[in-house]
N, C-alpha and C positions, 0 to 999 in steps of 0.2 A: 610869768606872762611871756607868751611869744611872741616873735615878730612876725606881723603879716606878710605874707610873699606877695611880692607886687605885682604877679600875674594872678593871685587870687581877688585881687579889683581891678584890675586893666580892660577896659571894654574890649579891645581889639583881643588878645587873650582868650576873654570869655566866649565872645564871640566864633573865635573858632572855634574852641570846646564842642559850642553848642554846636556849631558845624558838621562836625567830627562827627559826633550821637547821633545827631540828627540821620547825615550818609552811611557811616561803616559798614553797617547790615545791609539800608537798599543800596548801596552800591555793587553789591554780588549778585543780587535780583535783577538788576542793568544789564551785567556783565554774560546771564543764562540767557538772557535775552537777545543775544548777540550785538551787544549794543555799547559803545564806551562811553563814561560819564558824559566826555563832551557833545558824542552826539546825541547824549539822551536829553541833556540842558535843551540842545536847537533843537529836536521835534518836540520837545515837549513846549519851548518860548513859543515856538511857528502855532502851537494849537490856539484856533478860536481869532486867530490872527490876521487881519489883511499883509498881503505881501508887504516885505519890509526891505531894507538897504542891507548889505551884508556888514555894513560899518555900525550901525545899527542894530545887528543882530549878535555883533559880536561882544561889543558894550554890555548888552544884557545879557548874556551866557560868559560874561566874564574871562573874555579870550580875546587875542589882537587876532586884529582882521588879517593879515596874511594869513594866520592858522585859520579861523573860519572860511577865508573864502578857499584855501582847498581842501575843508571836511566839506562845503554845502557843494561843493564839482563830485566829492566821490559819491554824494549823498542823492546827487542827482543822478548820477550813471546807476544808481541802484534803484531809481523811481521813487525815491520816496522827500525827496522836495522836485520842484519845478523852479528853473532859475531866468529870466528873462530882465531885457533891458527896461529902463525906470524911463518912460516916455517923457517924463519932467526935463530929466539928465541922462543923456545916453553913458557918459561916463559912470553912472552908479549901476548895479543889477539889484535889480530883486527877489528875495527869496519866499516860496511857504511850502507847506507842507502839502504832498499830493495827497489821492486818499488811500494810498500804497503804507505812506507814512503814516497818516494817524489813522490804521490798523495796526501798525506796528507797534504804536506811542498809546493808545487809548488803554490797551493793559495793564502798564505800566503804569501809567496817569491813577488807575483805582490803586493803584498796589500802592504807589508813593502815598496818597492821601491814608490807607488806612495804618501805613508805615508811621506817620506823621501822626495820630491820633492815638499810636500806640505809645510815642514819645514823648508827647507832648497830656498822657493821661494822667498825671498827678495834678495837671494845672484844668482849673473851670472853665466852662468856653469865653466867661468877662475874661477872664487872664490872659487864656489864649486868642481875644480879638485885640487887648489892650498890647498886649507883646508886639503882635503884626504891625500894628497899626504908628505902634512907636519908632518899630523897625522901619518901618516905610517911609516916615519922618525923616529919621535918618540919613539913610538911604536915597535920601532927594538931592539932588545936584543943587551947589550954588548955596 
């Protein structure tokens, strides 16, 4: 009998695993795209999206807000977010996606999803809602 590795049950572990698989390939599909993981993460959060804080933006794409707010300044000089002040709070801005950006992001958006469907095909669509759905659990602050 052998001993199990403790990254063969470690959620955090697994977790990147799945990560990994999940990216490796579409992340070269990003990259032909002219496009870098991180800013693929922001137009792709910004789609379907009311403007957002970039403190905010950057929580969900997984990145501190100094790096975000000067990718969504270069993202803007390229037309593809639009950045303005948060009439709430002038000290926050807000970011979303012009419609510059989601032409640039809406290809990419099919290609991830069919990317995703190609990895996630040994599992049934119950598996694959009950997986998300767990994740998302998860994934909930607090």
């Amino acid at each position: 009998m052998t001993a199990e590795r403790f990254t063969d049950d470690y959620l955090g572990y697994l977790l990147g695993q799945a990560n990994h698989a999940l990216f490796k390939d579409f992340d070269a599909v990003v990259r032909e795209a002219g496009l870098s993981s991180i800013e693929w993460r922001v137009l792709a959060t910004l789609t379907g999206r009311p403007p957002m804080p970039v403190g905010q933006l950057a929580f969900e794409v997984l990145s501190q807000q100094p790096t975000v707010t000067k990718l969504v300044q270069r993202l803007a000089a390229q037309g593809w977010v639009a950045l303005r002040d948060d009439p709430a709070d002038q000290r926050r801005t807000l970011v979303n996606i012009t419609p510059a950006g989601q032409k640039k992001v809406t290809p990419l958006i099919a290609q991830a999803r069919e990317h995703e469907a190609a990895v996630l095909g040994t599992l049934s669509a119950a598996e694959v809602r009950r997986l998300k759905d767990q994740l998302r659990r998860l994934a909930q602050p607090g």
